[in-house]
PADREN-634954 format. One line per field, with one value per residue: residue in one letter; x negated, y, z negated of N, C-alpha, C in turn. Coordinates in nm, 2 decimals, padded with zeros to 4 digits. Layout:
residues N
r <- (a | ...) .
n.X <- (X | ...) .
n.Y <- (Y | ...) .
n.Z <- (Z | ...) .
ca.X <- (X | ...) .
ca.Y <- (Y | ...) .
ca.Z <- (Z | ...) .
c.X <- (X | ...) .
c.Y <- (Y | ...) .
c.Z <- (Z | ...) .
//
This chain:
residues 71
r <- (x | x | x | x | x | x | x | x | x | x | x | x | x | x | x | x | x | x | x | x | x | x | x | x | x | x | x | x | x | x | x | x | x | x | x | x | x | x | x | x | x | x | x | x | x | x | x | x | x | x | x | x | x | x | x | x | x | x | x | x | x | x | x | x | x | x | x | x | x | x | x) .
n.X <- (-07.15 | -06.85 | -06.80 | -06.56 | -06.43 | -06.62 | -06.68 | -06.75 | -06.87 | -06.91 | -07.14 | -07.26 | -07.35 | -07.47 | -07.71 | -07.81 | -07.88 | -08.07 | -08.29 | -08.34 | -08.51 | -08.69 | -08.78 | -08.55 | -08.32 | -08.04 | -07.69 | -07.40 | -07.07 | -06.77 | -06.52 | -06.19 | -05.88 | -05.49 | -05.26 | -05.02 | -05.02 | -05.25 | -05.54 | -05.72 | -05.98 | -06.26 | -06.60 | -06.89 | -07.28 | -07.65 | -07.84 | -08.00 | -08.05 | -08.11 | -08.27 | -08.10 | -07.88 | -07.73 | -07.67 | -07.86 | -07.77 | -07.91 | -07.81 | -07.46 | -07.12 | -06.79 | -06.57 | -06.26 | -05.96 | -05.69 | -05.34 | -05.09 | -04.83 | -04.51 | -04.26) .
n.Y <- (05.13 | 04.94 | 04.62 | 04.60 | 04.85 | 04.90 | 04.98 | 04.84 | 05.05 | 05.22 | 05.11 | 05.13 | 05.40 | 05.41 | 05.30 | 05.39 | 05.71 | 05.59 | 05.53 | 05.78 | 05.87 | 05.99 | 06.25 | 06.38 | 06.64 | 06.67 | 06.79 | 06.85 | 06.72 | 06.70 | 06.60 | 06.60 | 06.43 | 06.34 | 06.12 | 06.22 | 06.52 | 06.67 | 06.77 | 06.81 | 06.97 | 07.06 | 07.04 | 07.21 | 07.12 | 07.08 | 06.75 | 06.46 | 06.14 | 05.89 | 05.59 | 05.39 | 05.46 | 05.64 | 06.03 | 06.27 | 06.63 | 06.87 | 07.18 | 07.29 | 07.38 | 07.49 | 07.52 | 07.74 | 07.58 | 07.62 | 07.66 | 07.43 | 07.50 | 07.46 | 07.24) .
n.Z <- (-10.86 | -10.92 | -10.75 | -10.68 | -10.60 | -10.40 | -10.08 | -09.74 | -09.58 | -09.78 | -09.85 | -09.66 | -09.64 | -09.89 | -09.81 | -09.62 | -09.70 | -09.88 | -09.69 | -09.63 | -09.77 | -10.07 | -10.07 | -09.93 | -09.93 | -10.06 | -10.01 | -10.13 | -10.13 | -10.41 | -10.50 | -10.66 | -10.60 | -10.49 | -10.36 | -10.36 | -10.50 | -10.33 | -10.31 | -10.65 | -10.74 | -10.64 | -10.59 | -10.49 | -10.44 | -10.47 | -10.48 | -10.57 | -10.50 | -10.78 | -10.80 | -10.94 | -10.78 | -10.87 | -10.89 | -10.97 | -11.01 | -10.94 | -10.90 | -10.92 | -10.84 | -10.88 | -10.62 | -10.47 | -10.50 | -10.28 | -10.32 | -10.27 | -10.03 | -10.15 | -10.03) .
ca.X <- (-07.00 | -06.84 | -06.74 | -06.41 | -06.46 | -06.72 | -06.63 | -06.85 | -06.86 | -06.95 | -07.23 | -07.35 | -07.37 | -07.59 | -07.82 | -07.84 | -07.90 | -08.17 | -08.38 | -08.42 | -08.61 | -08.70 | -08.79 | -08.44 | -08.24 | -07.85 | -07.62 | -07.31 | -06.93 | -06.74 | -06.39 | -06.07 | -05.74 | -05.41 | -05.17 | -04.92 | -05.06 | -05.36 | -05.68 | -05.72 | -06.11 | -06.35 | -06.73 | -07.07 | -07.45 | -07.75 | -07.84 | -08.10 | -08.04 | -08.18 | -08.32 | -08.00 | -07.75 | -07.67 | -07.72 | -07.90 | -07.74 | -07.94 | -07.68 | -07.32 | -07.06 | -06.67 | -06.51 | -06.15 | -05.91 | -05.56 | -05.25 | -05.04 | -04.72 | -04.35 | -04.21) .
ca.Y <- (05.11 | 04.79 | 04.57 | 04.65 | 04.98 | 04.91 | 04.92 | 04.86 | 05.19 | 05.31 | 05.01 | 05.18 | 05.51 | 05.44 | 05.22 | 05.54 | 05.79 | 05.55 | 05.55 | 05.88 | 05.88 | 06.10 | 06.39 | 06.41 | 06.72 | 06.68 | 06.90 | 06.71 | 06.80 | 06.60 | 06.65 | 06.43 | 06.41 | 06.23 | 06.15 | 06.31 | 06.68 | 06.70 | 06.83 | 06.88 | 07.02 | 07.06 | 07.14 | 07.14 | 07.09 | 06.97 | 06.61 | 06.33 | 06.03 | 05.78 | 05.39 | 05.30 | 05.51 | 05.76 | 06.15 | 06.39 | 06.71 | 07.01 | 07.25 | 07.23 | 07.50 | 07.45 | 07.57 | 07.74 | 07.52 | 07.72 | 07.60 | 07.36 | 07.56 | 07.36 | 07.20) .
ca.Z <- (-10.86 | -10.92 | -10.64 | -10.63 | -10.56 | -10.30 | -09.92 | -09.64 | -09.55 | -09.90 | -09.89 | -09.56 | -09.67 | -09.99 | -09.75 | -09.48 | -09.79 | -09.93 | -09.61 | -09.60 | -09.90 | -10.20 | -10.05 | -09.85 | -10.05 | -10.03 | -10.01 | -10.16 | -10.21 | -10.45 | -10.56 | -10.66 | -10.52 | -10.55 | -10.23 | -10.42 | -10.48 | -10.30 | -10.41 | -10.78 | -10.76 | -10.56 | -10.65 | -10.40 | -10.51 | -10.41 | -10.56 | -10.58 | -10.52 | -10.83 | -10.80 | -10.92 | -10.71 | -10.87 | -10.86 | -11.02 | -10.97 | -11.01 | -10.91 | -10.87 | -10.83 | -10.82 | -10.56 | -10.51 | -10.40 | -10.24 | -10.40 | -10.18 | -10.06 | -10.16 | -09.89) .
c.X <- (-06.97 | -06.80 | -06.63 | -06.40 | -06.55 | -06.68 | -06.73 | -06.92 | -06.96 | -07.12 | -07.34 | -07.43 | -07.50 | -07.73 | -07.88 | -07.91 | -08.07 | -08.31 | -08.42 | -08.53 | -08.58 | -08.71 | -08.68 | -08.38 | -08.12 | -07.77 | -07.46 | -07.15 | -06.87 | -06.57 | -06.28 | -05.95 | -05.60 | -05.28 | -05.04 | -04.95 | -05.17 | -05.43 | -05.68 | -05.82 | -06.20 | -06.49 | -06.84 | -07.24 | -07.49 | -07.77 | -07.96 | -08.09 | -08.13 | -08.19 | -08.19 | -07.88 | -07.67 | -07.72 | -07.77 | -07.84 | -07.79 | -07.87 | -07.57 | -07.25 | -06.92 | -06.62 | -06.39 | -06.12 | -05.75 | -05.48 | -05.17 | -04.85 | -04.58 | -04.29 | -04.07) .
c.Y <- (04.96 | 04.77 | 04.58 | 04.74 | 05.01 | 04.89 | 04.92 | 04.98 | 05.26 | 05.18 | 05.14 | 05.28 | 05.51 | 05.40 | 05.34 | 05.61 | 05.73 | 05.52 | 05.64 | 05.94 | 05.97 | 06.21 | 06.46 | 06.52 | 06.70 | 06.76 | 06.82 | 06.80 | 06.67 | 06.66 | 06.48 | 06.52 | 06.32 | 06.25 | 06.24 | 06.49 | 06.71 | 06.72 | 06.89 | 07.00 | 07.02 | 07.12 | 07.08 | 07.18 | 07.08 | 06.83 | 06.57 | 06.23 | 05.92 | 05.65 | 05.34 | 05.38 | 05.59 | 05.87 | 06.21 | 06.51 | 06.83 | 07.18 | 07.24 | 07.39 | 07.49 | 07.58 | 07.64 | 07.65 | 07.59 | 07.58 | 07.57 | 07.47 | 07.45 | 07.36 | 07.24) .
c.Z <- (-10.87 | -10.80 | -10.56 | -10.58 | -10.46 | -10.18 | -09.85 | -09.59 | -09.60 | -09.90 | -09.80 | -09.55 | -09.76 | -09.90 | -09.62 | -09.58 | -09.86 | -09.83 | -09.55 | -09.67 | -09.97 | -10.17 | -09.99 | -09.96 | -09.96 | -10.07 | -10.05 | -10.21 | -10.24 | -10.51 | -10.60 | -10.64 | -10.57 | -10.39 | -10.24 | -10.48 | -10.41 | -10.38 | -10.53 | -10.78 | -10.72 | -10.60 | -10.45 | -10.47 | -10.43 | -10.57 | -10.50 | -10.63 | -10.63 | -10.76 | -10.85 | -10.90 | -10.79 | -10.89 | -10.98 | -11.00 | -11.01 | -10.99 | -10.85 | -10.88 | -10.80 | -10.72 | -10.55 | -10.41 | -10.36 | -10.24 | -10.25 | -10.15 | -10.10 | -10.04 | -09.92) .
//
């Protein structure tokens, strides 16, 4: 990720994730959002972490997500 996009947090996380090594399997949910409608999409997998941060995903599966009611 670029810099910009990088918070401490997210630094900390990759540096946790990468000391568990290669053999660690993850179980990973990934979705996007918007403050203004909530949750577009939701999926979960497993993954594998590459050498340079990012996943492999050998299986994925979207989830449902239940429609927000009108305020």
């Amino acid at each position: 990720m670029d810099d910009e996009f990088t918070t401490e947090e997210c630094e900390a996380l990759h540096e946790t994730v990468e000391a568990l090594g290669a053999s660690t399997k993850l179980v990973c949910l990934f979705f996007t959002a918007a403050l203004e409608n909530g949750v577009h999409v939701i999926h979960w997998g497993n993954a594998h972490l590459e050498p340079n941060r990012t996943f492999t995903w050998f299986h994925s599966e979207q989830l449902w997500v239940a429609p927000q009611p009108l305020e």
